[in-house]
VOZAVO-285653 format. One record per residue (C-alpha): x, y, z; residue number from 1. Coordinates in pm, 1 decimal, always signed. Example, Ala and Ser with C-alpha at 12.3 -4.5 7.8 and 13.67 -1.06 7.14 Angstrom:
px,py,pz,resi
+1230.0,-450.0,+780.0,1
+1367.0,-106.0,+714.0,2
This chain:
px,py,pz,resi
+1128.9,+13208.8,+13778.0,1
+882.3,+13010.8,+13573.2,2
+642.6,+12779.7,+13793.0,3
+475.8,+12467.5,+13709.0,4
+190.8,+12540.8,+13464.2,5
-190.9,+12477.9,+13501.4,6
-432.4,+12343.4,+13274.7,7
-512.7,+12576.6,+13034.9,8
-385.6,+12473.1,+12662.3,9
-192.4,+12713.9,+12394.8,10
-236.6,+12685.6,+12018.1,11
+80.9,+12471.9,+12031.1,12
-87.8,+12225.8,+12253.6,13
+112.6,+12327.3,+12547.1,14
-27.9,+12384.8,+12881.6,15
+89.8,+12749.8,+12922.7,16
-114.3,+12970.2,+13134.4,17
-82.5,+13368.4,+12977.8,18
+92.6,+13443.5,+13244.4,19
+337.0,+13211.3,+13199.7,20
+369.5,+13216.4,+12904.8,21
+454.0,+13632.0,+12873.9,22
+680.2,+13568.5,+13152.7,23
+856.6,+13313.8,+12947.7,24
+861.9,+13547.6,+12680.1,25
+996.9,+13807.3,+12875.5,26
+1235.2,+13574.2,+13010.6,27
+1392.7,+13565.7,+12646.6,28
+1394.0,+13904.4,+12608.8,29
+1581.5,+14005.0,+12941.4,30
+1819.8,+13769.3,+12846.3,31
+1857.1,+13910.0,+12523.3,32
+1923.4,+14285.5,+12672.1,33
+2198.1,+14093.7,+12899.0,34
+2410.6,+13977.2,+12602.8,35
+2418.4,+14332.8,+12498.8,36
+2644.0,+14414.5,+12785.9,37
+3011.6,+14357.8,+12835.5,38
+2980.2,+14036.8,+13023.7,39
+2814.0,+13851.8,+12728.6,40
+2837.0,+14030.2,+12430.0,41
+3110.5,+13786.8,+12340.4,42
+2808.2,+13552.4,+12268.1,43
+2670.4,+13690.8,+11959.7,44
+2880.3,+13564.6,+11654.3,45
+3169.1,+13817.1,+11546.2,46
+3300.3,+13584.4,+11284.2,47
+3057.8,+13494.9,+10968.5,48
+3099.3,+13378.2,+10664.2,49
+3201.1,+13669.9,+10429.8,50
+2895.3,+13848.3,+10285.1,51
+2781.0,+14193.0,+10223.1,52
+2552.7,+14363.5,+10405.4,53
+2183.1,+14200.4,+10350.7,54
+1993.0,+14308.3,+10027.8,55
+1691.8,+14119.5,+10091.4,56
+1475.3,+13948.9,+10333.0,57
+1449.1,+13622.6,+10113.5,58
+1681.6,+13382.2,+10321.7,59
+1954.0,+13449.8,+10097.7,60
+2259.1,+13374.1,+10298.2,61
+2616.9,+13268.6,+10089.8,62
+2665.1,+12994.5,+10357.5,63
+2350.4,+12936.4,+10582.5,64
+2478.8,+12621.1,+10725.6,65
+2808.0,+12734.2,+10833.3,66
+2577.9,+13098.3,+10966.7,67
+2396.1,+12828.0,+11206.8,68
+2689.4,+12684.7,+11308.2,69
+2902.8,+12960.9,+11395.9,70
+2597.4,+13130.3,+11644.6,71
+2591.0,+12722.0,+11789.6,72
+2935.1,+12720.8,+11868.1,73
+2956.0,+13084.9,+12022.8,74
+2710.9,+12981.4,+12303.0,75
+2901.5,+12648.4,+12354.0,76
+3205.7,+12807.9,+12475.4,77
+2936.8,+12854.0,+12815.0,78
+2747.5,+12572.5,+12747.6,79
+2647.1,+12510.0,+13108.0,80
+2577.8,+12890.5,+13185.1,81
+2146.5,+12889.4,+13259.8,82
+1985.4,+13123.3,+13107.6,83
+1670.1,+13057.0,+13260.8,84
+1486.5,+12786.2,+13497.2,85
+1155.1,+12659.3,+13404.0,86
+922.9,+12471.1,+13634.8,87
+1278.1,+12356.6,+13791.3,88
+1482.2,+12288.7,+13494.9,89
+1742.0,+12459.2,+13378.6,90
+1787.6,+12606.5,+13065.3,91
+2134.2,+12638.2,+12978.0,92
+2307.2,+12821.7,+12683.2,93
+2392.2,+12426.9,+12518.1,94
+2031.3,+12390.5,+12503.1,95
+2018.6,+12705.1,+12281.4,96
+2282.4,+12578.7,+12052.0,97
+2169.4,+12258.4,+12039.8,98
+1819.8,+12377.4,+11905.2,99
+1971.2,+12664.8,+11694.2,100
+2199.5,+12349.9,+11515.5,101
+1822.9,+12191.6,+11442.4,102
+1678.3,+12471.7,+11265.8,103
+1628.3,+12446.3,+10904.9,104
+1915.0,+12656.5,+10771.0,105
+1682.6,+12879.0,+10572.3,106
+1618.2,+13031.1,+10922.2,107
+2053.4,+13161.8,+10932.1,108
+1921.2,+13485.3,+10737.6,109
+1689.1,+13588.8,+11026.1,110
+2011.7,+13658.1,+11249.9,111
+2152.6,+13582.5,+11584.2,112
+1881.3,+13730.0,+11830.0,113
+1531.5,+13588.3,+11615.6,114
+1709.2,+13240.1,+11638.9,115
+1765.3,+13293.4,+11978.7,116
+1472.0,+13413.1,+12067.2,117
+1305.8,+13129.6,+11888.1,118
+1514.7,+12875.9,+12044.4,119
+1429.6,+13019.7,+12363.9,120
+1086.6,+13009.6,+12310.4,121
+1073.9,+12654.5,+12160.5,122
+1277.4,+12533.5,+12462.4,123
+1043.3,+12694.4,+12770.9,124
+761.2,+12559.6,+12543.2,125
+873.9,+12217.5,+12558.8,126
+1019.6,+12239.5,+12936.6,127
+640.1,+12357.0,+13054.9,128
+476.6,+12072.6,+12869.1,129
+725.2,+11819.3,+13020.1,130
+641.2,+11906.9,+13355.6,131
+289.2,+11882.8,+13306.7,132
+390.8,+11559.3,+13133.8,133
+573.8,+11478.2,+13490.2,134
+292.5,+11590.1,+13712.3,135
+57.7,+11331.4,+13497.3,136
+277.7,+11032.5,+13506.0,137
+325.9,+11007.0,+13154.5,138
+718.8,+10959.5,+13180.1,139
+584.0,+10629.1,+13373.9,140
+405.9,+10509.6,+13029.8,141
+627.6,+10210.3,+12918.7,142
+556.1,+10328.8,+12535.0,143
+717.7,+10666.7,+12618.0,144
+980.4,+10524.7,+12815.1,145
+1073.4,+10296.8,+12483.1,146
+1059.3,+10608.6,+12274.6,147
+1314.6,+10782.8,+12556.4,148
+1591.5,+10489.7,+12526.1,149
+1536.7,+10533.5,+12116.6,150
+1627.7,+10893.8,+12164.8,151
+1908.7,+10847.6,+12372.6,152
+2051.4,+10626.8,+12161.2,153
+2007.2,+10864.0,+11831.2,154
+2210.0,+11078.1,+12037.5,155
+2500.1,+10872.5,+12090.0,156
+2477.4,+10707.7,+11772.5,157
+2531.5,+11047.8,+11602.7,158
+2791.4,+11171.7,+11838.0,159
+2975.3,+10830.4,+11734.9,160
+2957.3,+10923.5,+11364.9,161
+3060.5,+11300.4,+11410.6,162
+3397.6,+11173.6,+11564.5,163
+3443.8,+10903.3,+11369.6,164
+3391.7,+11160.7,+11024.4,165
+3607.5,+11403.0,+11217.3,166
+3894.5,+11217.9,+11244.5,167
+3870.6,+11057.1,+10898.7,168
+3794.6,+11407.8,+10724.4,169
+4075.1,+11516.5,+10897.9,170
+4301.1,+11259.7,+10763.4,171
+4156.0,+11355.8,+10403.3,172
+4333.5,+11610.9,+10166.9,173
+4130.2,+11903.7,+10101.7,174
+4410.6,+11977.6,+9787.5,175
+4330.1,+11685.7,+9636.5,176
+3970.9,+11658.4,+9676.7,177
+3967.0,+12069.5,+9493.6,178
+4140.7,+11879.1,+9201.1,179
+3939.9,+11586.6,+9173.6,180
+3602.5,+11802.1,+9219.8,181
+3676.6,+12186.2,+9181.2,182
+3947.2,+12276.9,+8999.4,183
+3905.3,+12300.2,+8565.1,184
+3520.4,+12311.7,+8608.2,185
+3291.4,+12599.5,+8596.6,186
+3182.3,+12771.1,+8913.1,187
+2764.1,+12775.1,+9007.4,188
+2541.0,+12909.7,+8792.3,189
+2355.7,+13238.3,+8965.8,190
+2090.3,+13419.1,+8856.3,191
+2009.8,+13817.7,+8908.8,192
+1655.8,+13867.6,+9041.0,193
+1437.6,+14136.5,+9163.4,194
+1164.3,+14103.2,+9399.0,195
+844.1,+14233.7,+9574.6,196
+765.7,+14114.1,+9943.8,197
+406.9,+14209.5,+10051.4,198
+229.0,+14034.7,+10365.2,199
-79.1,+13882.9,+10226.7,200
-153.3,+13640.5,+9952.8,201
-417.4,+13855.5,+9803.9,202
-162.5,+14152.0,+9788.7,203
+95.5,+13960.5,+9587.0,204
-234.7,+13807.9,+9384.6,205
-286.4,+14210.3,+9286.9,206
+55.3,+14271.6,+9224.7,207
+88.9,+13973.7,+8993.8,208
-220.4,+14067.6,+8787.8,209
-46.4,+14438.3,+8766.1,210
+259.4,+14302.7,+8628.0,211
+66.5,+14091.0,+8366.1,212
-91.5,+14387.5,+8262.5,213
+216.4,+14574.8,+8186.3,214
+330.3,+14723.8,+8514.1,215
+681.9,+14784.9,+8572.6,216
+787.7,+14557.7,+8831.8,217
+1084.7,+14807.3,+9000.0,218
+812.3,+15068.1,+9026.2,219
+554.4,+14844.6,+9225.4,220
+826.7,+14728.9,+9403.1,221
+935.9,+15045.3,+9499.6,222
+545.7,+15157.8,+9601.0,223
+467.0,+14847.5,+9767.5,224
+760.4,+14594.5,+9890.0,225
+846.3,+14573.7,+10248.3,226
+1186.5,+14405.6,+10126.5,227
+1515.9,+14544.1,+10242.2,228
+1583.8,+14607.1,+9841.8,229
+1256.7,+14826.4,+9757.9,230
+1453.4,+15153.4,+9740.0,231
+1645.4,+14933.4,+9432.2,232
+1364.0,+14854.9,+9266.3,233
+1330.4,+14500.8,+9403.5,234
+1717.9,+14425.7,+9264.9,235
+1876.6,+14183.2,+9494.9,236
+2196.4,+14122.4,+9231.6,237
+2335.7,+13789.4,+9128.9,238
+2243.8,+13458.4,+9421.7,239
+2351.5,+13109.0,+9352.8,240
+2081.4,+12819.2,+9461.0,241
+2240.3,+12742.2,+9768.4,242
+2200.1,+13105.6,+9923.7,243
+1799.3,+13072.2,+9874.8,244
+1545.8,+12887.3,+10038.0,245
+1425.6,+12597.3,+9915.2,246
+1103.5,+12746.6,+9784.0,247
+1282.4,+13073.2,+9649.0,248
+1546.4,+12874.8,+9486.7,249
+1310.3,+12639.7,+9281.7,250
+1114.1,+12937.5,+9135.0,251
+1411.1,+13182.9,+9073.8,252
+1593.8,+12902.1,+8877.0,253
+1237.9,+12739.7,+8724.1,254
+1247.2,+13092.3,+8514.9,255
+1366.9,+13254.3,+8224.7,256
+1515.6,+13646.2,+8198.4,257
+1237.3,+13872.5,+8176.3,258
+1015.7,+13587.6,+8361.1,259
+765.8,+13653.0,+8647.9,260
+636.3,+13430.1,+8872.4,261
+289.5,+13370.6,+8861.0,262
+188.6,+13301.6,+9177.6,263
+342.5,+13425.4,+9555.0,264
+623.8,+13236.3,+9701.0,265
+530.2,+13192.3,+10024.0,266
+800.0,+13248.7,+10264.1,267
+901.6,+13331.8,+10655.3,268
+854.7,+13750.5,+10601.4,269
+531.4,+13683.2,+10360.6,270
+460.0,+13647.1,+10028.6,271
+738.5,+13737.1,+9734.8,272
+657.2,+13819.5,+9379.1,273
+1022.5,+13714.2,+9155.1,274
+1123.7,+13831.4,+8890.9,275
+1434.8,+13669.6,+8669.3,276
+1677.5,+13995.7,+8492.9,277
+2002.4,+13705.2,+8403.6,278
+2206.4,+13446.8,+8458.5,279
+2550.0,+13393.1,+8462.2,280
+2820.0,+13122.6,+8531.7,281
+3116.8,+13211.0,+8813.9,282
+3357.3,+13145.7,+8795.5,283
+3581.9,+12810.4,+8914.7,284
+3638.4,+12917.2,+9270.8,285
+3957.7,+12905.6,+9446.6,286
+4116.1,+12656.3,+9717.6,287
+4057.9,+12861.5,+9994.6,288
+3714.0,+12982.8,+9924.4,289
+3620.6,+12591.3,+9809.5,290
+3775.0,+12514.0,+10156.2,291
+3513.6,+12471.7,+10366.8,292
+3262.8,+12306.3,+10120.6,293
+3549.3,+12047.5,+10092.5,294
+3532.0,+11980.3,+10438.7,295
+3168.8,+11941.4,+10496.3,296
+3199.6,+11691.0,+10182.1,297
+3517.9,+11488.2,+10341.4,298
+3287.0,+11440.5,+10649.0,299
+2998.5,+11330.1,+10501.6,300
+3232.8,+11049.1,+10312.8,301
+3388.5,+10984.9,+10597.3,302
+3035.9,+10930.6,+10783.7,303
+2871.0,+10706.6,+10526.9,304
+3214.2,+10498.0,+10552.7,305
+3171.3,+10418.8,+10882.8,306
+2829.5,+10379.1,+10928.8,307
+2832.3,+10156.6,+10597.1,308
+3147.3,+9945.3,+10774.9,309
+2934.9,+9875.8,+11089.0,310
+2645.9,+9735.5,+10887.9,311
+2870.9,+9537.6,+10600.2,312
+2790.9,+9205.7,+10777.3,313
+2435.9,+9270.0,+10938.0,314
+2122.9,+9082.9,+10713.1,315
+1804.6,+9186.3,+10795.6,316
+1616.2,+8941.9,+10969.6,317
+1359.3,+8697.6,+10736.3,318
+1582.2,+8725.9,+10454.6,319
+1878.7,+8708.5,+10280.4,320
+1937.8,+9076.2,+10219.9,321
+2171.5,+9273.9,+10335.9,322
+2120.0,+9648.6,+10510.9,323
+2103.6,+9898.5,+10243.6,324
+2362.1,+10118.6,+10220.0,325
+2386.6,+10462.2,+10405.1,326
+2412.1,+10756.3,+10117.4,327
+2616.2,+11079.2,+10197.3,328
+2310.4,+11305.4,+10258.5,329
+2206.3,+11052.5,+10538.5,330
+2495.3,+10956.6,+10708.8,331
+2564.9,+11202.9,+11004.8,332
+2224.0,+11146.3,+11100.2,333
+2163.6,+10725.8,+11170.4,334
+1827.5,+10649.3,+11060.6,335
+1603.9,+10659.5,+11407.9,336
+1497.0,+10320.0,+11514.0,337
C-alpha cells in the first residue's frame, strides 16, 4: 500500500518521495504479471481491429481510435475491481479505462500493457499529489472548488451527449449513409514508405546527410534502424493518413516518390528518417469494412444536433448574437466553461 507522500518534489511537480514512487511503479507492474494469469487475462483485448502483425514502430495502426477503445471497454466489464490504493484511494480498473479513452490515439500502436502501465502511472501520480493537495487545504480554496463544479459538470454534460448521439446514431441508416458518402467514390489515397528510426537527433542528422550524399537508404536502414522493419530495408508497405501520427502523416504525404525527408520526425520511439517509394488509390471500400467509420460519423451528427438544439434559442449576453454553432469535430466534447 502506497502512504501519504512527503515533501520532496518529482520532475512532474508531484510530491513523490523515491520510495514511493518505485513502489508505485512496482505497483503497476505486479498488477501487470496478475493479468497474465487465468483470473484476469480476460482483460487484455482479444478482439482488434483487423491488422497484420506490426511492421513498424511509427504509430501506424489501421484504426487507432477504435484500438483505444476496445482495451477501455475490456477493463470496464470490472470497472469497480481496485487495482491499487494510494494514500487511501482506490484505484479501480474504470479509472484505467477512463484515462486510456484520453490518450491521444497515436499512443493505440504502443499496445495494451505500455498504455496500461502509463495509465497507471499517470493515475498514482495524480492520486499522490491530491493528497498532498488534501493535507494542505487546497480543496478548501473557493477558486479550486469553482474549477471542481466546472469539471463535474463537463462530465455530465458529455455523458448527456454520448446518449443522446447513441440513440440518434442508432436510429440512422448506416446503408444509406455508405451511398450518400462511400459508395461510387475512390477509396484513400496511401502511400508506400520506408523508414529509419535511430534515438538521437544528431543520429538521424548523420543519416540524412548520408542519404544526400548518395547512400542507399535500405542499406543504412538495415545497419542502423531500431525499427521493427530494418531487416526489410526500412519497407513498411502501403499506410493511409489515418494509420500515422499526426507528425508522420504530414511528412509521408508532404513528399514525392523517391523523396527524403530532410530533417528527423520526431516521434514517441525517437527520431525517423522517411522515405516516399509510391502512392496509390484503394480502392472504394465495402459496407461492412466502411461500417464502423459510418458509425463514428452518425454519432458525431447526431451530437452536434443536439447540442446545436439546446443552444438554438440562447443569445449571448450584451448582444444580439446568437451561440455559434457546435461543428462535428467538437460536439461529443461541450466546450468547458
Amino acid at each position: 500500500m502506497i502512504t501519504q507522500p512527503d515533501r520532496r518534489l518529482d520532475p512532474a511537480g508531484c510530491q513523490v518521495p523515491p520510495r514511493e514512487a518505485k513502489t508505485a511503479r512496482l505497483l503497476a507492474v505486479v498488477f501487470l504479471a496478475a493479468l497474465a494469469g487465468a483470473g484476469h487475462a480476460a482483460d487484455a483485448p482479444k478482439a482488434a481491429p483487423p491488422a497484420a502483425a506490426p511492421r513498424s514502430d511509427l504509430s501506424i495502426l489501421p484504426a487507432p481510435a477504435q484500438t483505444l477503445a476496445i482495451m477501455a471497454n475490456n477493463l470496464d466489464k470490472d470497472a469497480d475491481f481496485v487495482v491499487a490504493t494510494v494514500a487511501g484511494q482506490p484505484i479501480t480498473k474504470g479509472d484505467v479505462a477512463d484515462t486510456i479513452r484520453a490518450m491521444p490515439v497515436s499512443l493505440a500502436s504502443l499496445g495494451y500493457k505500455a498504455l496500461y502501465i502509463r495509465a497507471m502511472d499517470t493515475l498514482l501520480r495524480r492520486e499522490l499529489a491530491a493528497a498532498s493537495a488534501r493535507k494542505a487545504g487546497v480543496d478548501k480554496d473557493p477558486v479550486v472548488r469553482r474549477r471542481e463544479k466546472s469539471a463535474a459538470d463537463q462530465v455530465l454534460a458529455e455523458a448527456w451527449v454520448d446518449r443522446q448521439a447513441a440513440t440518434a446514431a442508432g436510429e440512422a441508416s448506416p446503408r444509406a449513409r455508405y451511398e450518400r458518402d462511400i459508395a461510387g467514390k475512390p477509396g484513400p489515397e496511401e502511400v508506400r514508405a520506408r523508414v529509419i528510426l535511430v534515438p538521437t537527433e544528431a543520429q538521424a542528422r548523420e543519416l540524412i546527410g548520408q542519404i544526400q550524399a548518395g547512400a542507399d537508404f535500405g542499406d543504412l536502414a538495415r545497419q542502423h534502424s531500431q525499427d521493427l522493419s530494418a531487416a526489410d530495408g526500412g519497407d513498411i508497405g502501403f499506410v493511409p493518413l489515418d494509420a500515422l501520427s499526426a507528425e508522420a502523416g504530414a511528412a509521408m504525404f508532404a513528399l514525392a516518390p523517391g523523396q527524403v525527408t530532410g530533417y528527423p520526425v520526431r516521434a514517441l520511439p525517437g527520431y525517423f528518417i522517411l522515405r516516399i517509394e509510391g502512392r496509390r488509390q484503394r480502392a472504394t471500400p465495402a459496407f461492412e469494412e466502411a461500417r464502423p467509420a459510418l458509425a463514428n460519423a452518425a454519432r458525431r451528427e447526431a451530437a452536434a444536433a443536439a447540442l446545436n438544439a439546446l443552444t438554438a434559442e440562447i443569445r449571448i449576453k450584451g448582444t444580439d448574437e446568437p451561440a455559434a454553432p457546435v461543428s462535428q469535430s467538437n460536439a461529443a466534447r461541450p466546450a468547458r466553461q
